[in-house]
Steps between C-alpha positions, in 0.01 A plus 500: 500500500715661224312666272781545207799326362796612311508360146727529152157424327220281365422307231067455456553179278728224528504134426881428561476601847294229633173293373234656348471894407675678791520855639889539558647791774876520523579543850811805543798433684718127481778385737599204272652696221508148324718553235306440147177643629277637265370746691800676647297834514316346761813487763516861604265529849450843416378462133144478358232642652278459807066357384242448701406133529144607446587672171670147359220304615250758332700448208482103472102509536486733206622210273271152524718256337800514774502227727786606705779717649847400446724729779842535353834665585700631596358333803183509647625368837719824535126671566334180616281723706345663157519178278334299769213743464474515149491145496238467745272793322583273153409154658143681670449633158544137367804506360771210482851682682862369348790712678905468410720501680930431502453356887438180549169344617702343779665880577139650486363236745811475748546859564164499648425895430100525528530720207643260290295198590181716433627613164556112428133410675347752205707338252387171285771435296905633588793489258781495744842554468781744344550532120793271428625582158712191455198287514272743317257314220211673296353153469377520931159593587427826666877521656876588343730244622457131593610558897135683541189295595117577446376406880148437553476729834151368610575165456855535645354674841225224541754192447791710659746438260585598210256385222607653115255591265366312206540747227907504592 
């Protein structure tokens, strides 16, 4: 069990990253390096800072109007170990999990890392795929360019294949 992750920051209210009120954490460290991101300070492994998962998850009950954790990037699946624990803590606590990511759903699933595929078991709803700034639009819900899709994990694993999400 890993008991911190590394992370550029957090934001305690959101409603652009995901339905509802969300507690956002900005995961450190990004092999895409997509270029266009907005959140290039995130690509450095060795930036931010290390928290406790406990601490985050002490810090989301302290506020009764979120309902949900939005894991952002950088990417989470760099510390899959971590995120997949903070996910699980956030879904016990009964919160709704949405993780991005710039792999694929199909690259997640095929590599068949047990890290990865836990990460995606805590996760409800995945934005998947790099940042493409030639088909960037502010008009898209929850995502920055029209190649990435808002999967429905759950429903996804039990019909095993892909199933998108209704709020894309």
């Amino acid at each position: 069990m890993t008991s911190q992750i590394r992370i550029a920051g957090v934001v305690k209210e959101s409603i652009v990253d995901g339905p509802g009120i969300r507690f956002v954490v900005f995961a450190q460290g990004c092999p895409h390096q997509c270029e266009g991101c907005h959140n290039p300070a995130t690509h450095d492994l060795s930036g931010g800072h290390l928290v406790a998962i406990d601490t985050i998850i002490a810090e989301m009950k302290k506020n009764p109007l979120l309902d949900g954790i939005t894991l952002s990037g950088g990417e989470p699946f760099l510390q899959s170990a971590g995120f997949s624990e903070l996910a699980r803590c956030a879904q016990a606590a009964g919160y709704h999990v949405m993780t991005y990511t710039g792999y694929t759903y199909e690259t997640l699933t095929a590599k068949n890392d047990q890290e990865w595929l836990r990460l995606l078991k805590y996760t409800d709803l995945l934005v998947d795929g790099r940042f493409e700034a030639e088909q960037k639009s502010l008009l898209l819900k929850f995502r920055g360019s029209h190649n990435q899709r808002i999967i429905d994990v759950k429903k996804s694993q039990q019909k095993n294949q892909l199933v998108l999400s209704e709020i894309s």
